[in-house]
C-alpha positions as CSV (number, residue, x, y, z in Angstrom):
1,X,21.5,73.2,58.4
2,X,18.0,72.5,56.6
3,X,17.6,69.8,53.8
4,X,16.8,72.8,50.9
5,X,20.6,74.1,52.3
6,X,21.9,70.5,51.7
7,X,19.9,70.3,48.2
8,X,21.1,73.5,47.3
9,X,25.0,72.7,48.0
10,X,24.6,69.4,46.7
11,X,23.3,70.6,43.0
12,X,25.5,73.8,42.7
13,X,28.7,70.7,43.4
14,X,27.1,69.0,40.6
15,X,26.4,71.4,38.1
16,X,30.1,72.7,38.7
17,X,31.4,69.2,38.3
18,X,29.0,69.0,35.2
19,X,31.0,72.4,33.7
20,X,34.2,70.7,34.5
21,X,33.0,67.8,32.6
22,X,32.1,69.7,29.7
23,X,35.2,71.2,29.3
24,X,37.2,68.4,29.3
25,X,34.8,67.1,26.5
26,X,34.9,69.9,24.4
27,X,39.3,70.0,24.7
28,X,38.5,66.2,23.3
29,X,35.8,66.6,20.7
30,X,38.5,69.9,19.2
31,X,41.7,67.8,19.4
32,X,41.8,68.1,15.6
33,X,39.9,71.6,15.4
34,X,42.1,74.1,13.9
35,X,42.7,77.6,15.7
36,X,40.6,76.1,19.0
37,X,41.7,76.9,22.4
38,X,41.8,75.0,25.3
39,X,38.9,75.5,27.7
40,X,39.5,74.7,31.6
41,X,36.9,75.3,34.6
42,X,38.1,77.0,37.9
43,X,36.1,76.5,41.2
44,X,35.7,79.0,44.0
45,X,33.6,78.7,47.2
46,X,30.7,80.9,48.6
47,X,30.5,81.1,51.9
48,X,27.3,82.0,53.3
49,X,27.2,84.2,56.6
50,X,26.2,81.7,59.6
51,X,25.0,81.8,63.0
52,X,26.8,80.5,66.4
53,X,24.6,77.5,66.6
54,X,23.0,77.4,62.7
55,X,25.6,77.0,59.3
56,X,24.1,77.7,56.0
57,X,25.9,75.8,53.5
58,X,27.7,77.8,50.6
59,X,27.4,76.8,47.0
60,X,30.5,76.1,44.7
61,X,30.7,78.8,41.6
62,X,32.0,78.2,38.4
63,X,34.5,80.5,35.9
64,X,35.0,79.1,32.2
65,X,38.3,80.2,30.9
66,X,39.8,80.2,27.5
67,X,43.5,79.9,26.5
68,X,43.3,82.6,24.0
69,X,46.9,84.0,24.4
70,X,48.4,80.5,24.6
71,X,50.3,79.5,21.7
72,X,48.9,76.5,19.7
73,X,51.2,73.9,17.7
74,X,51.7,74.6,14.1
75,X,50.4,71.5,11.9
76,X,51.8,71.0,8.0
77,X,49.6,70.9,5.5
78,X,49.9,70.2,1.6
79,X,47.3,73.3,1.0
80,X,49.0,77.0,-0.1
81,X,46.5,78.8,1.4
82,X,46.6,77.4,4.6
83,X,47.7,80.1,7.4
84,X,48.9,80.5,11.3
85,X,50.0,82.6,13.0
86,X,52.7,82.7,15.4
87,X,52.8,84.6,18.3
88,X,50.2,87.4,19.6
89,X,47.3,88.2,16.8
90,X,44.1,87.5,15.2
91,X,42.9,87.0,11.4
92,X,40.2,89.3,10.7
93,X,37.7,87.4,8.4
94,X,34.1,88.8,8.0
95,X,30.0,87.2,7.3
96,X,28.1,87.8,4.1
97,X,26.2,90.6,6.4
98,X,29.3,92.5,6.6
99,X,30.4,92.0,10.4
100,X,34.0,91.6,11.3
101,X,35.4,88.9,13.5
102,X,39.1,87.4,14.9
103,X,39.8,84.2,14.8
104,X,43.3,82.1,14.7
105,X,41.6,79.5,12.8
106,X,43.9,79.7,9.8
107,X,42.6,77.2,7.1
108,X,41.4,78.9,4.2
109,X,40.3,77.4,1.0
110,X,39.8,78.9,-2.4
111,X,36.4,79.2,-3.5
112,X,35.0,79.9,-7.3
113,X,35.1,84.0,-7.1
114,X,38.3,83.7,-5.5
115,X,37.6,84.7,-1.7
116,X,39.4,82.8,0.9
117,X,37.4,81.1,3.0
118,X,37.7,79.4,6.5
119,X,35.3,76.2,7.4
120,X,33.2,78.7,9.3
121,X,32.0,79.9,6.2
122,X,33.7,83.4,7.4
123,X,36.0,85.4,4.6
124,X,39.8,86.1,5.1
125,X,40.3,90.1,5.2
126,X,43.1,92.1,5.1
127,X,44.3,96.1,4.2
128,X,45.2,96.5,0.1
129,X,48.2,97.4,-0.8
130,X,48.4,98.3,-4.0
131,X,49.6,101.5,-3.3
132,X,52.8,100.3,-0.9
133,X,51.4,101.7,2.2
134,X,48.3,100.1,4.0
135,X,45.9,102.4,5.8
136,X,45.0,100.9,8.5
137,X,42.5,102.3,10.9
138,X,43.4,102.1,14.4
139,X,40.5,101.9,15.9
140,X,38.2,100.3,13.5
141,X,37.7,97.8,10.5
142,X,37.5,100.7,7.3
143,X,39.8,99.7,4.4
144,X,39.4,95.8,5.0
145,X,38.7,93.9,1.7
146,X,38.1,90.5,1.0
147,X,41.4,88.3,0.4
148,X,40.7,87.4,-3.5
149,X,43.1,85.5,-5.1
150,X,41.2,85.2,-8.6
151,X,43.3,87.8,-10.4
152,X,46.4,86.8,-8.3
153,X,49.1,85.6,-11.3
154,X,52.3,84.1,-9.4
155,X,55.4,85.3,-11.1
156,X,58.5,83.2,-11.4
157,X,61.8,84.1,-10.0
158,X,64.5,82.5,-12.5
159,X,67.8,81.1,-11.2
160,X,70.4,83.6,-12.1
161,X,73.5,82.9,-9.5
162,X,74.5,79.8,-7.7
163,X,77.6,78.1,-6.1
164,X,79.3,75.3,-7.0
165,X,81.9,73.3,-5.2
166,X,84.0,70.8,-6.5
167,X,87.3,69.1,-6.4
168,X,89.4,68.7,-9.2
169,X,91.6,65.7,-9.9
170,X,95.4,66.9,-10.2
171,X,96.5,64.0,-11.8
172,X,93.9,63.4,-14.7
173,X,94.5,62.9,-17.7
174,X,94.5,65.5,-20.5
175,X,91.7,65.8,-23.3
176,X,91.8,67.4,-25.9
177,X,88.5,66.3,-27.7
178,X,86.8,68.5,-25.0
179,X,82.6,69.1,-24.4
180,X,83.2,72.4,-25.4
181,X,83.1,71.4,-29.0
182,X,79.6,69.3,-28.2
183,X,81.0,66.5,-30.8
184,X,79.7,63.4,-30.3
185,X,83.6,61.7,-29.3
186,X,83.7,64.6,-26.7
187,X,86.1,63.1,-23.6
188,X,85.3,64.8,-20.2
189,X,87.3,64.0,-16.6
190,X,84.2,64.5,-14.5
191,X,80.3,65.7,-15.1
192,X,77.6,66.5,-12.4
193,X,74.2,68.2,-12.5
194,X,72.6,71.1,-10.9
195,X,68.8,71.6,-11.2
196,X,67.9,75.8,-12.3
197,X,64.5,77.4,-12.6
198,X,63.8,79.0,-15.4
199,X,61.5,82.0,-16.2
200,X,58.2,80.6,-16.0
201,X,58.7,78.8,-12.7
202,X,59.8,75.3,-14.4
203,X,63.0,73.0,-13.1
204,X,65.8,72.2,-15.7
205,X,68.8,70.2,-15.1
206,X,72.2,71.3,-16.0
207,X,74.7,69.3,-16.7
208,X,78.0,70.7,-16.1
209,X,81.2,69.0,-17.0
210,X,84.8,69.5,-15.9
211,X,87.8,68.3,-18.2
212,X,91.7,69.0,-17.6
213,X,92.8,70.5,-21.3
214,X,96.4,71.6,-20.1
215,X,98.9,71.4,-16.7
216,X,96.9,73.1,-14.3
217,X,93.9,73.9,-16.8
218,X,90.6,73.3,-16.8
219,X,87.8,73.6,-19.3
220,X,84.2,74.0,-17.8
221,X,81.0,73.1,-20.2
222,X,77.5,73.6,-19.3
223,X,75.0,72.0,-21.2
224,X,70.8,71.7,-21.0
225,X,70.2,68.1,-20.4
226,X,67.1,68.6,-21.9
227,X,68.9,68.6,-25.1
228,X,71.0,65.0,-24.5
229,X,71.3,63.0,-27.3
230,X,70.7,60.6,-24.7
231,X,71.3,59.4,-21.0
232,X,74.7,56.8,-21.7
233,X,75.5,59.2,-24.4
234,X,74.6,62.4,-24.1
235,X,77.1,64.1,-26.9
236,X,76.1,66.0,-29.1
237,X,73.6,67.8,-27.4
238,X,70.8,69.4,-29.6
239,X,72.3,73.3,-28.6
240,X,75.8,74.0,-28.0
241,X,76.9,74.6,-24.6
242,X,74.8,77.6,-22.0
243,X,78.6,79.3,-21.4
244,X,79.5,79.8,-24.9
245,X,82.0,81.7,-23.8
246,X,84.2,78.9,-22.9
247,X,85.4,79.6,-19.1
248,X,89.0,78.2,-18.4
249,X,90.2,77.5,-14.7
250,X,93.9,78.3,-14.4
251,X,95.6,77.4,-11.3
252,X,98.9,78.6,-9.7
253,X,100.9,75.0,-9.1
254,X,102.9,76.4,-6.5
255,X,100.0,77.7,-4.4
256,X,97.1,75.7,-5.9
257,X,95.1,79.6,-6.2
258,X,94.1,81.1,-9.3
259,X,96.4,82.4,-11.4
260,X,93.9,84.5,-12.6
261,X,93.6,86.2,-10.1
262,X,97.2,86.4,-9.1
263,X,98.1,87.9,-12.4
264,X,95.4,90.5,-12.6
265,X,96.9,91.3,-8.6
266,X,100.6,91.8,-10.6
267,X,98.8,93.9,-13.4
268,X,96.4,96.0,-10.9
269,X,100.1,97.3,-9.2
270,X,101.4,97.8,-12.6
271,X,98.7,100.2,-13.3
272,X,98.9,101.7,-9.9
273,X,102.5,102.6,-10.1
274,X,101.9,104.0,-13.4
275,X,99.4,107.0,-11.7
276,X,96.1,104.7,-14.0
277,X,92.9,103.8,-13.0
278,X,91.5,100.4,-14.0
279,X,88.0,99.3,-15.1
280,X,87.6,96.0,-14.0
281,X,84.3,94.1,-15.7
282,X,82.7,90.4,-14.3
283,X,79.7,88.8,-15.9
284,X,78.5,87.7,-12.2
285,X,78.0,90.2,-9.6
286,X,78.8,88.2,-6.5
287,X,82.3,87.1,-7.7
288,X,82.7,90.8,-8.2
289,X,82.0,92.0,-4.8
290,X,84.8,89.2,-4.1
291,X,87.2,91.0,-6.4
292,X,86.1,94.7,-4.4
293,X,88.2,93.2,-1.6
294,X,90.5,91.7,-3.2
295,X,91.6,94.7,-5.0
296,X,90.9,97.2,-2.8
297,X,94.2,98.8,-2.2
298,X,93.8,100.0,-5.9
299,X,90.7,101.3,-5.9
300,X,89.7,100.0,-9.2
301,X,86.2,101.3,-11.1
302,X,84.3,97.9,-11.1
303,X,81.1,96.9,-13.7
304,X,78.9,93.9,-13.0
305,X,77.5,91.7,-16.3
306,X,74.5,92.8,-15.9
307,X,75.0,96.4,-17.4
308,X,73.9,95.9,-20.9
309,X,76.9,94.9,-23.3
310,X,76.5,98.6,-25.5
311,X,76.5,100.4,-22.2
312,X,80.1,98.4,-21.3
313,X,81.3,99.1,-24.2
314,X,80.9,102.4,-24.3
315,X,82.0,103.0,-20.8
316,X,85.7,100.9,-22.0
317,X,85.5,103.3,-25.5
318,X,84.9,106.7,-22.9
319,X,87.6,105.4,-20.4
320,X,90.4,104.7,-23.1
321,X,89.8,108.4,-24.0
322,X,91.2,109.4,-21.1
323,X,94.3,110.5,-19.8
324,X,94.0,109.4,-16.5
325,X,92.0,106.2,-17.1
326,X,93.4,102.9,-18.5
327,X,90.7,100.0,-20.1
328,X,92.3,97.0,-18.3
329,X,91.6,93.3,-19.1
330,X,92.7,90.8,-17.1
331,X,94.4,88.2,-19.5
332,X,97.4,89.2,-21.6
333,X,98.4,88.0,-25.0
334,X,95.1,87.8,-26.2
335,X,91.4,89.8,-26.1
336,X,88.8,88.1,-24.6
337,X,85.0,88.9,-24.5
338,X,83.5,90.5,-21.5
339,X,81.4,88.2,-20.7
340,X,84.3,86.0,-20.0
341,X,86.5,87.9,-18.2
342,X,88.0,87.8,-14.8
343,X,86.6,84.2,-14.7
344,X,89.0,81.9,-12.3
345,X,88.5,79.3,-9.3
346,X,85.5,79.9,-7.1
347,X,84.2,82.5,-9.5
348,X,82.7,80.2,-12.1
């Protein structure tokens, strides 16, 4: 074995030991560097052909690797435009020459023309789709645009359904100076709040207030408490109440069910035996579906609230034309509005 042999050995150990080295300080430096991957060193030997009474000393060789396909830990951020992605796949983001690359760096910010940008300096990109369908190319990047939101306008979802789950006190006493009146000695058996969006994207509070008017009876009032008079005494509120329909709970005091619901069960087989077909309407489309079931054996024609009041009441006028078709409301002794029928526990 000669000295340059040793030399040679002895420097190809270090510079391998000096990759390792620089590995480990990169995995360090990038702790908090989002979208990097780990980078490791793997050795391997060369073994140089030797003689029966000469060895040649090998050298040690050095592979860097990358944990692309390993996936990284999600971090929260406070930023909307901050991405990841989870599981296998790249975001394409582009230079200011116009070459494409992949990264899984996902922290974009919003600059003035609206492009998303990554701390690269690169551009999100992505396929349009205006037109529902994106064309993407399988086999190249034509079609990719710059992500702009600029001319983006975020559109607010109102609240329209929601459930509500309470438990009323049997034994309360009865009011009869009830919130639905919004007078400012209104007497109520229990109040809660539920907070609503409304159509430009901004919270409200409801306040929503349950009081026992009869045995078995309850009276439900829903009020902005924007419009309080104030917080000890919110009565009279600057608007009367949102259901101005005044909903009534009735309950069964045998079974503790809605009696509602039990009468319109006794009047569905009423009109059954009588060779009728029923139109059943409900301001609230879930409840509704509820009711399907329900009253399924009859096979009722059912119309959610949000068909357009003209269009309900000419579908009741054009069914109590016919022969074969009975308008069917589900309290007797008196007419209430549509918009508060079939209203009874669990439906309000």
């Amino acid at each position: 074995m000669s000295i340059s042999g040793m030399m040679r050995t002895s420097a190809s150990g270090m510079a391998a030991q000096s990759s390792r080295l620089g590995t480990v300080s990169d995995n360090i430096a990038n702790a908090s560097t989002h979208g990097y991957k780990r980078a490791f060193t793997e050795f391997s030997t060369v073994v140089l052909e030797s003689g029966t009474g000469t060895y040649v000393p090998g050298s040690v060789d050095t592979q860097i690797r990358y944990g692309i396909t390993q996936q990284g830990g999600f971090d929260y951020t406070t930023s909307a435009t901050d991405l990841a992605v989870s599981g296998e796949g790249f975001f394409l983001v582009g230079d200011p020459s116009g070459s494409t690359y992949l990264t899984r760096a996902g922290s974009f910010v919003k600059i003035a023309n609206g492009d998303l940008v990554n701390a690269a300096g690169y551009t999100l990109q992505g396929y349009p789709l205006n037109g529902g369908t994106a064309a993407v190319s399988a086999n190249g990047t034509t079609g990719l645009q710059n992500v702009n939101i600029g001319a983006m306008s975020l559109e607010a979802t109102p609240s329209t359904t929601g459930k509500f789950y309470v438990n009323l006190q049997e034994d309360a006493d009865i009011q009869t100076d009830t919130p639905a009146g919004n007078a400012a000695t209104a007497v109520y058996t229990s109040k809660t709040s539920m907070t609503v969006v409304d159509n430009v994207g901004r919270e409200k509070t409801l306040d929503i207030y349950y009081t026992k008017t009869a045995a078995n009876e309850w009276e439900i009032a829903v009020y902005d408490a924007s419009e309080a008079a104030s917080a000890g005494a919110p009565f009279p509120y600057a608007s009367g109440p949102i259901n101005a329909n005044n909903e009534v709970l009735i309950f069964d005091p045998l079974t503790g069910q809605s009696a509602k619901l039990e009468q319109l069960l006794g009047d569905m087989a009423e009109v059954a035996e009588n060779n009728r077909k029923a139109i059943i309407f409900s301001q609230w489309v879930e409840p509704l579906e509820v009711l399907a079931r329900a009253l399924a054996d009859y096979g009722p024609l059912l119309y959610h609230g949000r068909v357009p009041h003209p269009e309900r009441q000419a579908i009741l006028e054009a069914g109590g034309s016919r022969p074969a078709m009975e308008s069917f409301k589900a309290f007797r002794g008196r007419e209430p509005t549509l918009d508060a029928l079939l209203r009874h526990q669990g439906m309000a």
